[in-house]
C-alpha positions, 0 to 999 in steps of 0.5 A, a space after each residue: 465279633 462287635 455288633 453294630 453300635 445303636 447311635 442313630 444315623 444322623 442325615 447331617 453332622 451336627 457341631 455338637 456332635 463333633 464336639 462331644 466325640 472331639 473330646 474323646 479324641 482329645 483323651 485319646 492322644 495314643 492309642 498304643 496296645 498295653 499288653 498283659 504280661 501272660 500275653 506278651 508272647 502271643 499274637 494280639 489280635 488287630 483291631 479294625 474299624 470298619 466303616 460302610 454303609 452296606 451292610 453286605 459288604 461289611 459282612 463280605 469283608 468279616 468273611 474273607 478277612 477273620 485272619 491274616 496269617 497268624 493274626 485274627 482280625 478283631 472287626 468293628 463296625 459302622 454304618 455312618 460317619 457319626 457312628 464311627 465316630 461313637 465307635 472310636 471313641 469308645 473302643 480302646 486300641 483300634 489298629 486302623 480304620 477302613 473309611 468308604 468316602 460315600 455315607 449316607 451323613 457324609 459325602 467324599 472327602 470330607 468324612 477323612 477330614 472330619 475324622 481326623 479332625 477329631 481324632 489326629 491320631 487314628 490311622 484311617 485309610 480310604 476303602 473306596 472302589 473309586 481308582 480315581 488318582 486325584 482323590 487317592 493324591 488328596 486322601 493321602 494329602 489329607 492324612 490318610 494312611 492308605 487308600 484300599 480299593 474295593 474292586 482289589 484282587 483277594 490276595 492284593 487287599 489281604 496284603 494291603 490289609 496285613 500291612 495297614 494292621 502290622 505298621 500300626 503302633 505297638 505293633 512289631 512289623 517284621 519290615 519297614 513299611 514305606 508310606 507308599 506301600 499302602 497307596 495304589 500306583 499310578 503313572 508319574 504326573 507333573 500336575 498331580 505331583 503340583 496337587 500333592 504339595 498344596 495345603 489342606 485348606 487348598 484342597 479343601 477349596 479346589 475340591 470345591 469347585 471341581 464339584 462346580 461351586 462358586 465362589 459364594 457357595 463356596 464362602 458360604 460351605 467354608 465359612 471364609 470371606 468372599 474376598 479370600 475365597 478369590 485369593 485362594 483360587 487364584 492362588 490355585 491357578 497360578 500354583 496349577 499354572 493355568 489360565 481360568 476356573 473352567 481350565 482348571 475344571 477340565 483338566 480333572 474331568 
């Protein structure tokens, strides 16, 4: 088992920061598990990062989950966004990462954008007790290759978890995983099949002003001009097709 990494928690994710572990994402294109000779009929074990701030939940889930049938789970850990960071970067052949969206140097969805930012090809997946459909749709929008809920039943998680680790690559899955497999299941939705298509960017600004900011604040968190910020919300509207901001705002509440 991986003790925690000794990378002090950093109230806010400095660029440099991101930067200095972007170049370890940039040296890590692939992530495949090179397997010894004398080993190749054995069962590796899986790799998981995972990524919370309690620390009695990270200790929960080592408990519940040391092994999933004949695979043992190797268990990292992290208790901030820059940590894992630090983590990812520095262990080799991690299977998946289990992202909480709500960290003390990070809030929501922004730590997955953050994350795959930079590192693309990590296989990062939401752990969330939040069910809310929206967000499931924008995590997977965003890259995300599963969303796994905290308040899960034991038996649901461990299937959740077994194929999340078994779908990896260079690893063998006995059957192909359908990338919805790993996503709760909600009711079909005319508008969130809308959301589902639009871009990362879109989401990003539509995040933004469900979260009640305007459009100066939100020119300024972007770092996009006035002007296109209106651009892009109107492009929302109409893509959305309704009629102003507090419409679109009330739609999600």
């Amino acid at each position: 088992m991986h003790a925690l990494s000794t990378a002090s928690t950093q109230a806010s994710f400095p660029g440099a920061a991101v930067a200095q572990a972007g170049l370890a994402g940039l040296a890590s294109t692939s992530r495949l598990h090179v397997v010894p000779a004398h080993l190749a009929d054995e069962v590796l074990p899986a790799r998981v990062l995972l990524v919370d701030d309690h620390e009695f939940v990270r200790f929960g889930v080592r408990a519940m989950y040391g092994s999933m049938q004949d695979m043992p789970i190797d268990w990292l850990e992290a208790g901030s966004l820059q940590e894992a960071l630090d983590v990812y970067g520095r262990e080799p052949n991690i299977d998946a990462v289990l992202l909480d969206l709500n960290l003390a140097d990070c809030k929501g969805l922004q730590g997955l954008r953050l994350f795959l930012r930079t590192f693309p090809h990590a296989r990062v997946a939401v752990f969330s007790g939040t069910q809310d459909e929206f967000v499931v749709r924008q995590a997977r929008a965003l890259g995300a290759v599963g969303y796994v809920g905290k308040g899960a039943h034991i038996d649901d998680m461990r299937t959740t978890l077994m194929t999340l680790v078994r779908s990896a690559p260079g690893r063998e899955a006995r059957v192909p995983v359908p990338s919805s497999a790993l996503f709760p299941r909600f009711p079909t939705s005319a508008m969130y099949d809308r959301v589902a298509e639009l871009g990362a960017r879109h989401l990003e600004i539509l995040e933004l002003v469900l979260s009640g900011c305007t459009n100066q604040e939100i020119s300024t968190a972007t770092g996009l001009s006035l002007g296109t910020v209106k651009n892009y919300v109107s492009a929302l509207l109409l893509a959305l097709d309704v009629r102003s901001r507090s419409h679109l705002i009330s739609l999600f509440r």
